[in-house]
C-alpha atoms as one frame of an Amber mdcrd trajectory, in Angstrom:
protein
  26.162  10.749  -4.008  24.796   8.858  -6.692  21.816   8.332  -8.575  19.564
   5.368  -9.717  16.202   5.410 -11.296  15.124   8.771  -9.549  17.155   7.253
  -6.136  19.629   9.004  -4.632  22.486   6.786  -2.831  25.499   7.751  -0.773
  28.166   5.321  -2.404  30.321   6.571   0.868  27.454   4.917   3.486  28.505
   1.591   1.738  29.860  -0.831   3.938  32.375  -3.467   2.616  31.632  -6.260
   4.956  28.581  -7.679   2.876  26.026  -6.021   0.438  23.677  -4.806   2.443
  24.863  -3.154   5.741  24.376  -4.522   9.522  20.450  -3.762  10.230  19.684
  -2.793   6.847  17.263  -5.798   6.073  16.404  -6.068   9.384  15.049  -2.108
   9.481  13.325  -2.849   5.406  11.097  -5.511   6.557  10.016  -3.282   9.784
   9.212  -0.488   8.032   7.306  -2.497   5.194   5.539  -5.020   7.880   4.117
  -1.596   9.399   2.826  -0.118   5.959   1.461  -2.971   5.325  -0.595  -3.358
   8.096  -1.372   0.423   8.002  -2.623   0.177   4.010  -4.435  -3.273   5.115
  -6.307  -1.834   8.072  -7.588   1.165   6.662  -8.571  -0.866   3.196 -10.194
  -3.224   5.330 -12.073  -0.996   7.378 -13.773   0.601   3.894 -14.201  -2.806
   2.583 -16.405  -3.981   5.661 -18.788  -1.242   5.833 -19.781  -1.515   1.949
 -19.789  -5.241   2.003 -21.805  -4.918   5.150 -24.032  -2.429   3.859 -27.319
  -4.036   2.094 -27.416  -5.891  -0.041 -24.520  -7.676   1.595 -21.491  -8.822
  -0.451 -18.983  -8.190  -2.961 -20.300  -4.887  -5.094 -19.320  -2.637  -6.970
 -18.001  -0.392  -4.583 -16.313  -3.039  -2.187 -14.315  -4.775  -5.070 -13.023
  -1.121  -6.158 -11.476  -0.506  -2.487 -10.419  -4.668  -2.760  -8.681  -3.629
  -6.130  -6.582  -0.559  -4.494  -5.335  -2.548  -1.498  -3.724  -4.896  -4.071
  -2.613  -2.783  -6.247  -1.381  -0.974  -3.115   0.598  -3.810  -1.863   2.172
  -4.737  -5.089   3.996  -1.359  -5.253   5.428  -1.862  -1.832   6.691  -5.080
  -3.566   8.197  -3.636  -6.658   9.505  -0.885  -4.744  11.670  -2.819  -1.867
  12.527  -4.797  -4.936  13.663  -1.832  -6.721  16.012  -0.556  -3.901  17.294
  -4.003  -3.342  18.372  -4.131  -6.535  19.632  -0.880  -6.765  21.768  -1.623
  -3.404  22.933  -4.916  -5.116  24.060  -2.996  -8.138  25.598  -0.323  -6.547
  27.615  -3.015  -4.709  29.044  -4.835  -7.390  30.029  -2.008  -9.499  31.823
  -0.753  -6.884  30.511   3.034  -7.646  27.923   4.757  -9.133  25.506   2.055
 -10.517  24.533   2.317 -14.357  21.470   0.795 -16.387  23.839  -1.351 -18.279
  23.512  -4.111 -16.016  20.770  -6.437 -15.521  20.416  -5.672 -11.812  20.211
  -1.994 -12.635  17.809  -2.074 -15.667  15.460  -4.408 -13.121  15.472  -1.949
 -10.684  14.897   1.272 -12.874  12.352  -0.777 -14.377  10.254  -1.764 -10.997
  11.079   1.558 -10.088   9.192   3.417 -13.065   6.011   0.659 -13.107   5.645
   1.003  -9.107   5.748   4.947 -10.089   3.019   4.389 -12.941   1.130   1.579
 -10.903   0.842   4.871  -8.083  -0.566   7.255 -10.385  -3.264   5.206 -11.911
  -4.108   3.701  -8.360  -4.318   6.813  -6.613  -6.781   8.515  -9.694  -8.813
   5.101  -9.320  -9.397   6.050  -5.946 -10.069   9.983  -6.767 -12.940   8.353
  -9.512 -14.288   5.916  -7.021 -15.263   8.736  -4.667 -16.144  10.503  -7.183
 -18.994   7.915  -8.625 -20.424   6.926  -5.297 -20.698  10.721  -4.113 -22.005
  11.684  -7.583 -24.484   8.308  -7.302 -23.444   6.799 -10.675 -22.908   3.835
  -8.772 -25.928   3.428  -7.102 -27.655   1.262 -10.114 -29.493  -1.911 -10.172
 -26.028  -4.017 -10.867 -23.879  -2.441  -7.854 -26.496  -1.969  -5.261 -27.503
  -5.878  -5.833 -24.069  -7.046  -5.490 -24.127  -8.942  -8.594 -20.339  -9.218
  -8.392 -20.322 -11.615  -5.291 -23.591 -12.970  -4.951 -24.049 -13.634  -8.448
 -27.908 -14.951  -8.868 -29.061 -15.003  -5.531 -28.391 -10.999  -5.903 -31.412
  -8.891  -4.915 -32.401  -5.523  -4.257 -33.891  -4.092  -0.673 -36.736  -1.922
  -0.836 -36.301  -1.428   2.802 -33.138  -1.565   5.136 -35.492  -2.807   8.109
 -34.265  -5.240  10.657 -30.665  -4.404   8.575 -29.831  -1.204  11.264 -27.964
  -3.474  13.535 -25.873  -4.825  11.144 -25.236  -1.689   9.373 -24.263   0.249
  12.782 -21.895  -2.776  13.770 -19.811  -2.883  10.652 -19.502   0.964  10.782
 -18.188   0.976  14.354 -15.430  -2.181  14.160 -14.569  -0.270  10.885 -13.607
   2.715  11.942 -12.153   0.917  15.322 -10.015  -0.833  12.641  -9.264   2.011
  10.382  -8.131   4.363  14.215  -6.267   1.719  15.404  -4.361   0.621  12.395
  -3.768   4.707  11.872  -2.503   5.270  15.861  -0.477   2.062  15.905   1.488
   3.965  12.559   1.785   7.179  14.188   3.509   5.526  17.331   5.737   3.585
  15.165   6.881   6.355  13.298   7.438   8.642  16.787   9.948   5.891  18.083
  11.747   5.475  14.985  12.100   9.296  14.863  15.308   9.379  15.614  18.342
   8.067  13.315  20.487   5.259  13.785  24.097   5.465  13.095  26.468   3.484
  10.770  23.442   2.494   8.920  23.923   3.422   5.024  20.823   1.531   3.632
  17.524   3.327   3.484  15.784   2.646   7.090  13.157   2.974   8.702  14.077
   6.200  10.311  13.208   9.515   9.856  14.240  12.684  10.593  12.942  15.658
  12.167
């Protein structure tokens, strides 16, 4: 067992037929394509009901949820780059890998910046929640939507004639956010169970 930027690696699982082991890729780009659409459909379901709440467009609020899905996304990035990498290293070296190679130092480094990109993404969030339950969001700037509609923004005295909308984006959001959240759950029950002669990290996870 080996170690690399906080990852542990079983140098034993590695095969010597190619880099990356039969499936390997194959079982990465599952398990990413599903977190993706899991982080995207939930984002996007809190993303429609503030842009869809008056005054309609890109606020305050809506750009800070916009902001987290892409900061969200690039860690998935820099982390299937990381372990790549790490793989790739590990490979080469024929053992443990070590941050004296390139490969290694790029992966230690994606590894520590997707870490740091997580912390100050996830407190973002925390603060966001935090400022629209507290109201220090709800000012002239945010609740006009300055940020999409620029100067045709405006302020309603009144959300008449607005319900409809309102109601609508509420209910395909949270039809968006369930589904998104079920479709995960399912995917992770069928993978529950591990594959064998797979010594990559996978998909699969164990009871």
């Amino acid at each position: 067992m080996s170690g690399i930027g906080g990852c542990l690696i079983d140098s034993q699982q590695v095969q010597s037929t190619g880099v990356f082991p039969p499936g390997a890729l194959n079982s990465m780009f599952i398990a990413s394509i599903f977190a993706v659409f899991l982080q995207c459909g939930t984002t996007a379901a809190a993303i429609i009901i503030t842009v869809f709440t008056p005054t309609v467009g890109l606020g305050c609020r809506s750009l800070g949820y916009l902001l987290y899905g892409g900061i969200a996304l690039l860690i998935l990035l820099f982390t299937n780059i990381s372990t790549l990498l790490t793989h790739i290293s590990e490979t080469r070296n024929e053992g443990p890998p070590t941050a004296n190679s390139f490969t290694a130092f790029i992966a230690i480094a994606l590894r520590k910046i997707s870490f740091l990109l997580a912390l100050v993404n996830a407190t973002g969030l925390i603060l966001l929640s935090c400022f629209q339950f507290s109201h220090f969001l709800d000012n002239c700037y945010c609740n006009a939507s300055v940020i999409g509609r620029g100067t045709d923004s405006y302020i309603l005295v009144s959300y008449e004639g607005w319900v409809p909308t309102m109601r609508n984006s509420r209910a395909a959001a949270t039809v968006l956010a369930a589904t998104s959240a079920g479709i995960y759950m399912i995917f992770l029950r069928r993978m529950s169970t591990p594959p064998t002669n797979v010594g990559f990290p996978s998909i699969y996870v164990t009871k």
